[in-house]
VOGU-3710 file (C-alpha; in Angstrom, 3 decimals, decimal comma):
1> xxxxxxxxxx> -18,345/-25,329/-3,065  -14,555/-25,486/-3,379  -12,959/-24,976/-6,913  -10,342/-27,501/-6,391  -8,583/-27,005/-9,972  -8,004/-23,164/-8,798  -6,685/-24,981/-5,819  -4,359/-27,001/-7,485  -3,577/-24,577/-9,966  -2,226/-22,542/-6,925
11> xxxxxxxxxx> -0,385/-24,883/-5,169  1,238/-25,853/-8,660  2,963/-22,368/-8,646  4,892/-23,150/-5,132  8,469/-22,605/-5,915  9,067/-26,132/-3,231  8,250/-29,733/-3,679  5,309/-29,786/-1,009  4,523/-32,635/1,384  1,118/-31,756/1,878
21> xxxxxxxxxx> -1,467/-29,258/1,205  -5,100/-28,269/2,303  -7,051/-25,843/3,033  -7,918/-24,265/5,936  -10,450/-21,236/7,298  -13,757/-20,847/6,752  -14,293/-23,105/4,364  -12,793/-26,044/6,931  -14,432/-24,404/9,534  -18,057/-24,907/7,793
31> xxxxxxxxxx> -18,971/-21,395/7,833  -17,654/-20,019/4,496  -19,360/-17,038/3,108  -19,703/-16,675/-1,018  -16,858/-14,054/-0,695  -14,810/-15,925/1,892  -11,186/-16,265/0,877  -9,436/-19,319/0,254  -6,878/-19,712/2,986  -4,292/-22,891/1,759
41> xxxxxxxxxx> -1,830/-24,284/4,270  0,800/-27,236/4,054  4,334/-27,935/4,433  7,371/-27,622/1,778  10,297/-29,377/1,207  13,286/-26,697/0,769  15,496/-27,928/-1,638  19,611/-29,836/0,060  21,591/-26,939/-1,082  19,418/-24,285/0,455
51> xxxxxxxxxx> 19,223/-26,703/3,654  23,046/-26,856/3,687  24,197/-23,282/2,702  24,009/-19,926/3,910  22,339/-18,332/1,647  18,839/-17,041/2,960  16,289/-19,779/3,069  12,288/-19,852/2,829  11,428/-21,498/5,995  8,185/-20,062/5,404
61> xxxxxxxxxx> 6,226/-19,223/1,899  3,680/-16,526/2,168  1,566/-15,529/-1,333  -1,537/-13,745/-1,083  -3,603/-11,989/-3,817  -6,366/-11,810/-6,003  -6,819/-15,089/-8,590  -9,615/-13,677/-10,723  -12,504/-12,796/-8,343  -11,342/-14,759/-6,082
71> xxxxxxxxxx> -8,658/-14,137/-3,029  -6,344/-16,511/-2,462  -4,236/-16,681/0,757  -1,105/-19,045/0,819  0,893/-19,944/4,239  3,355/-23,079/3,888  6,298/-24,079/6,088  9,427/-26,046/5,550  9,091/-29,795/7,141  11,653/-29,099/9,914
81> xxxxxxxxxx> 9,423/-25,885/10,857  6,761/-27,908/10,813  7,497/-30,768/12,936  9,054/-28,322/15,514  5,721/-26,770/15,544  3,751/-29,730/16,050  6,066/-30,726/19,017  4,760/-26,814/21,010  0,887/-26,675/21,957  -0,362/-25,305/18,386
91> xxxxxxxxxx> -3,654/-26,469/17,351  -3,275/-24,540/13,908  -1,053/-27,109/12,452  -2,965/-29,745/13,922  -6,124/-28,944/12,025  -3,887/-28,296/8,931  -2,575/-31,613/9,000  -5,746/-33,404/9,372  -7,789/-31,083/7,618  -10,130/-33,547/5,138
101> xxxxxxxxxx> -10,124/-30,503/2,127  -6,609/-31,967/0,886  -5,522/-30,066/-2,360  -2,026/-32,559/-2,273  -0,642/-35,027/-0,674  2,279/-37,337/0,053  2,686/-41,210/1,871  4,828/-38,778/4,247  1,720/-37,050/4,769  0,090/-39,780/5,981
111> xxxxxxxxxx> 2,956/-41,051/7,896  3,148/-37,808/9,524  -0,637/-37,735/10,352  0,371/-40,533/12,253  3,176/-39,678/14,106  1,419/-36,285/15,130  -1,379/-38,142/16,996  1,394/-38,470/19,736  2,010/-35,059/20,102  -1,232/-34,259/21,388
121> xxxxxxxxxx> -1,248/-33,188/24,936  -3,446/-31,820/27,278  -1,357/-28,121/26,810  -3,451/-28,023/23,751  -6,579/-26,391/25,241  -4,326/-23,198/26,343  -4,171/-22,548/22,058  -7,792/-22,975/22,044  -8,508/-21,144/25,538  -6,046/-18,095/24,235
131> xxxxxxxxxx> -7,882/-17,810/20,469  -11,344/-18,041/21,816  -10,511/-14,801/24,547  -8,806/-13,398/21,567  -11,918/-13,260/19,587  -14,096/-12,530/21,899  -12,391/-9,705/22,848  -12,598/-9,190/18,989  -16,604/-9,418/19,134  -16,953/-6,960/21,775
141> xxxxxxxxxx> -15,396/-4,354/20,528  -16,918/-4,006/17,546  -20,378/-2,245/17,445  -22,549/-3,393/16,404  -20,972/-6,889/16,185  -20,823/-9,545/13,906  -21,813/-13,124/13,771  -18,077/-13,649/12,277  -15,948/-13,536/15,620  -18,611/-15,214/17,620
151> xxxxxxxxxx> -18,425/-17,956/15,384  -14,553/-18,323/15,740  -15,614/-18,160/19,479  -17,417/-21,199/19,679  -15,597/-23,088/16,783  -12,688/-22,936/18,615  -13,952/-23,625/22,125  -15,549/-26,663/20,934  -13,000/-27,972/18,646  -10,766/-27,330/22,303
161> xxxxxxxxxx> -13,164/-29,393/24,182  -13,724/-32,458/22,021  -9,688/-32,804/21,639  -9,559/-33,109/25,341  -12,200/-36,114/25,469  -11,473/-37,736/22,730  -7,717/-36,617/21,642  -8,828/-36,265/18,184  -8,539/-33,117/15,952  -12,157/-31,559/14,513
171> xxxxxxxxxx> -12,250/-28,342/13,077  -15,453/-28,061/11,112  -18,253/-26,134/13,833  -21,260/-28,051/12,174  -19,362/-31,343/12,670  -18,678/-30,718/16,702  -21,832/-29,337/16,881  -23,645/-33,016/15,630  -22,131/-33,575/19,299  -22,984/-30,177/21,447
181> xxxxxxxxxx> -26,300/-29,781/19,917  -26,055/-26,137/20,544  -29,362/-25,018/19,108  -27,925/-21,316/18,373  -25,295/-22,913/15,891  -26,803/-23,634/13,280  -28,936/-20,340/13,043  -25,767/-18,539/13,344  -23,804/-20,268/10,644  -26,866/-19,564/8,310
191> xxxxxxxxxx> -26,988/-16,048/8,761  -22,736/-16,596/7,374  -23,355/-18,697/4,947  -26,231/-17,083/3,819  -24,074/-14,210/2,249  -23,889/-11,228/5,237  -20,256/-11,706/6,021  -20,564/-8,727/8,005  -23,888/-9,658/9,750  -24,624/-8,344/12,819
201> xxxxxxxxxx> -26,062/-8,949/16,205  -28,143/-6,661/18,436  -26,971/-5,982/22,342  -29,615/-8,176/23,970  -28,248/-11,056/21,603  -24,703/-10,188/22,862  -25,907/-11,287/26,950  -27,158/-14,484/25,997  -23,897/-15,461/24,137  -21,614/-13,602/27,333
211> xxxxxxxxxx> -23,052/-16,370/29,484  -22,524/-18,895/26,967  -19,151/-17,725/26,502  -18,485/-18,360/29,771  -20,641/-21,814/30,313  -18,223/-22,735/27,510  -15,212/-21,771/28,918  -15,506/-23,502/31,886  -16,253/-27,001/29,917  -13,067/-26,145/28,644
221> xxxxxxxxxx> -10,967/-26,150/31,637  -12,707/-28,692/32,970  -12,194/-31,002/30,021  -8,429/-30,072/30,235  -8,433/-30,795/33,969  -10,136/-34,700/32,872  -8,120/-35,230/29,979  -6,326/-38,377/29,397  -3,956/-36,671/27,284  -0,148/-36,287/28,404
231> xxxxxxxxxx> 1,653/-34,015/29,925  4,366/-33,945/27,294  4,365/-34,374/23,404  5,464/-37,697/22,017  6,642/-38,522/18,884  9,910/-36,349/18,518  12,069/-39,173/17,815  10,003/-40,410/15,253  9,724/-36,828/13,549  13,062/-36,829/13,844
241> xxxxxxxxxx> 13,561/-40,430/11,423  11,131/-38,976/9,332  12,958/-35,555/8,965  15,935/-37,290/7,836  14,955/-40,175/5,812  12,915/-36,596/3,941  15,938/-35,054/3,340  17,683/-38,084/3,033  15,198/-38,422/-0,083  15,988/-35,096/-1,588
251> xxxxxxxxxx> 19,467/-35,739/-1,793  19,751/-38,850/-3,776  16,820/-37,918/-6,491  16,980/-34,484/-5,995  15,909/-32,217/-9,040  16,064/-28,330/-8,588  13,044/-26,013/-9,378  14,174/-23,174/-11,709  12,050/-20,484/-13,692  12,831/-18,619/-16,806
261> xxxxxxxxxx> 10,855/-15,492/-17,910  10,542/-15,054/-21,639  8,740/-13,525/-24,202  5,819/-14,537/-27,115  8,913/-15,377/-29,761  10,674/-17,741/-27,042  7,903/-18,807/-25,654  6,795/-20,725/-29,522  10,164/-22,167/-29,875  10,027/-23,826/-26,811
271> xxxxxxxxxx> 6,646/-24,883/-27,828  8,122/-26,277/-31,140  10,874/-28,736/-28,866  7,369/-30,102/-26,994  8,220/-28,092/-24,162  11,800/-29,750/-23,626  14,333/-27,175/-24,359  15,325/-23,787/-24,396  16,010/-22,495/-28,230  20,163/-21,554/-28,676
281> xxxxxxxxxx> 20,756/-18,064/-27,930  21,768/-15,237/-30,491  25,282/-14,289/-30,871  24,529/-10,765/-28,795  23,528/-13,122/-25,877  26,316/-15,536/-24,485  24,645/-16,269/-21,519  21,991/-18,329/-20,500  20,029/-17,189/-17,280  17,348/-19,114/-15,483
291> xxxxxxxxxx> 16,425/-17,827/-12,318  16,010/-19,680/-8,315  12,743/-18,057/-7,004  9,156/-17,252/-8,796  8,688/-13,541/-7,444  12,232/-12,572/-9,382  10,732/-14,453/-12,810  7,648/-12,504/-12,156  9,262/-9,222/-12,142  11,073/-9,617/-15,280
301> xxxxxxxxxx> 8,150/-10,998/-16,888  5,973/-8,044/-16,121  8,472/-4,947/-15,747  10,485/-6,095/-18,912  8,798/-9,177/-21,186  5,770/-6,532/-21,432  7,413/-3,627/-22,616  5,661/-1,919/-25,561  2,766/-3,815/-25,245  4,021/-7,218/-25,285
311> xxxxxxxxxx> 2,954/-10,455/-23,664  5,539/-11,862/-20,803  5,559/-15,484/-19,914  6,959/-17,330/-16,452  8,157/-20,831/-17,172  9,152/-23,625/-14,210  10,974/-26,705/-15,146  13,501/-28,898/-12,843  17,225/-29,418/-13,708  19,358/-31,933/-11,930
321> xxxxxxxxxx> 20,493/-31,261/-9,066  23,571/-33,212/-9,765  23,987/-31,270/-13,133  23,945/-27,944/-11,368  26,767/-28,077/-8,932  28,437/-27,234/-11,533  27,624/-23,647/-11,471  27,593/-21,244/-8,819  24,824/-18,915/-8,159  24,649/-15,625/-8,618
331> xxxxxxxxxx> 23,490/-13,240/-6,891  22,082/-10,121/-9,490  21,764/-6,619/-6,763  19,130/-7,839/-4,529  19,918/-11,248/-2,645  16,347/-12,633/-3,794  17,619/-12,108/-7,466  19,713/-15,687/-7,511  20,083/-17,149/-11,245  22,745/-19,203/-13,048
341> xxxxxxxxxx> 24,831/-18,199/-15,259  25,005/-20,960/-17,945  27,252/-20,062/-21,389  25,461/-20,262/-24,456  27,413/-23,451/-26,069  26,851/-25,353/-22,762  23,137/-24,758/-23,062  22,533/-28,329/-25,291  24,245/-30,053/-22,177  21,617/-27,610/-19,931
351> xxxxxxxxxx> 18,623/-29,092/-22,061  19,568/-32,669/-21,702  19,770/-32,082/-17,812  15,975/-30,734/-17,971  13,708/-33,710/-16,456  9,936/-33,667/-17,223  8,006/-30,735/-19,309  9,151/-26,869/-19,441  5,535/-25,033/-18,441  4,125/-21,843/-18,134
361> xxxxxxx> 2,656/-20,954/-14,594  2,342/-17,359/-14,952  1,398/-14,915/-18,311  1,782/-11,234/-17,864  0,218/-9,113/-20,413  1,126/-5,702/-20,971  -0,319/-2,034/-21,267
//
């Protein structure tokens, strides 16, 4: 069972607007475990300015760690990254795109489910060729070894061979194998599922699955060799309209994601404006300083908000984009540490810039 609201609650913490996200692994696969992670993928939106400038840009967001009991692995790429990658003979993004576990979604993410159907070619069963070697290879070496690998072996072999006939993505093993009727399957993915991640095999089991390795892998290239897929990906010039009429997008209602770490006596001030606006400063502080990127929040929140035993909060709220160019950014020591620098008796104009609800995505608490 998926916990979708931890899902969402995740993907609500992405410092970019996203066009799409799901979730991928086991859990797509149909062979999670009770302690499988959660592996999320998608595709962000990087904000014009960061597109534009020269300033480093996240082509590629990468959070992993530990949400409760529970670990949580987080891979998204900006659209032009993407689209690019959907163009070379990459079944991962396929199966991310049309993964049915959606956690968000966009009409560009159906448009581009679309469009991607073109860039299918037969050059597709070399990803799925390469990964199944790759863990096989895996499976052999360990000793004893596990049901794990082996069932990335055949996932993958059979998702490979179904794309070929039919030119359609499937990921989930239990759903292909409706088609293969491979009798072993299904005994295999119970002994998963059933709880022993780490289950193993014993070395007469390993022959049997050597030859069907290789019955396997020959269907394979064989199914490649019959395709009716092309030779060549389609579709690039209609990535390309959709590319720009995205960006295109950004620019004319384009708000910019900011965070602002603060403390418990902040925090209940903004509370009191119905999480609208940030209270005036005192007459020590003349500057106003919301920050560009969550991990930089984060560390202020936790290394200073929590000092002598205090609580430290991350808030996220978007600011016109328009309003903004107003300011430069500033870069504080490390070049991840971008904020502005807004005077305190331009802050009332700063509030009346903020669009939607100021809200907390992160609390810190500390020793």
């Amino acid at each position: 069972m998926i916990d979708y609201d931890l899902m969402r609650a995740e993907v609500a913490r992405h410092p970019h607007k996203l066009l799409f996200a799901t979730v991928s692994g086991a859990h797509l696969y149909g062979f999670p475990s009770p302690d499988s992670d959660y592996d999320l993928r998608g595709a962000h939106i990087l904000p014009l300015d960061d597109v534009a400038g020269l300033l480093p840009k996240q082509h590629t967001v990468e959070v992993e760690g530990l949400r409760g009991t529970v670990e949580m692995d987080l891979v998204t790429h900006d659209v032009e990254k993407f689209f690019a990658m959907l163009l070379k003979r990459n079944g991962y993004v396929l199966e991310q795109l049309y993964s049915p576990l959606v956690i968000t979604t966009s009409p560009e993410h159906e448009e581009l489910k679309e469009i991607a159907r073109f860039c299918i070619t037969r050059h597709h069963s070399h990803h799925y060729k390469g990964f199944a070697a790759t863990q096989w290879n895996l499976f052999l070496k360990e000793d004893p070894p596990r049901v794990k690998p082996l069932l990335y072996v055949y996932r993958v072999l059979l998702a490979g061979i179904h794309l070929m006939h039919s030119g359609v993505v499937e990921a989930n093993l239990v759903t292909l194998n409706e088609e293969f009727h491979l009798p072993y399957i299904s005994e295999l993915v119970a002994r998963k599922t059933g709880g022993a991640e780490r289950s193993n095999l014993v070395q007469s089991e390993v022959e049997f699955h050597r030859a069907e390795y290789a019955r396997l892998l020959a269907l394979l290239e064989a199914a490649a060799a019959g395709t009716q897929l092309p030779e060549t990906p389609g579709g690039r010039q209609a990535l390309h309209d959709l590319l720009v009429r995205i960006r295109l997008a950004t620019a004319h209602t384009e708000t910019v994601t900011l965070f602002r770490p603060v403390g418990e006596a902040e925090l209940e001030l903004i509370r009191q404006t119905g999480w609208r606006a940030f209270p005036a400063r005192l007459p020590e502080q003349p500057i106003f300083y919301p920050v560009l990127n969550l991990s930089y929040a984060r560390q202020i929140a936790r290394d200073w908000n929590t000092r002598d035993g205090g609580t430290g909060y991350v808030l996220r709220f978007q600011v016109s984009a328009k309003f903004l160019r107003c300011y430069e950014v500033q870069i504080a020591g490390n070049r991840m540490h971008r904020e502005y620098w807004i005077p305190a008796d331009e802050l009332p104009e700063f509030n009346r810039h903020i669009e939607g609800c100021i809200e907390v995505v992160e609390q810190h608490v500390g020793a």
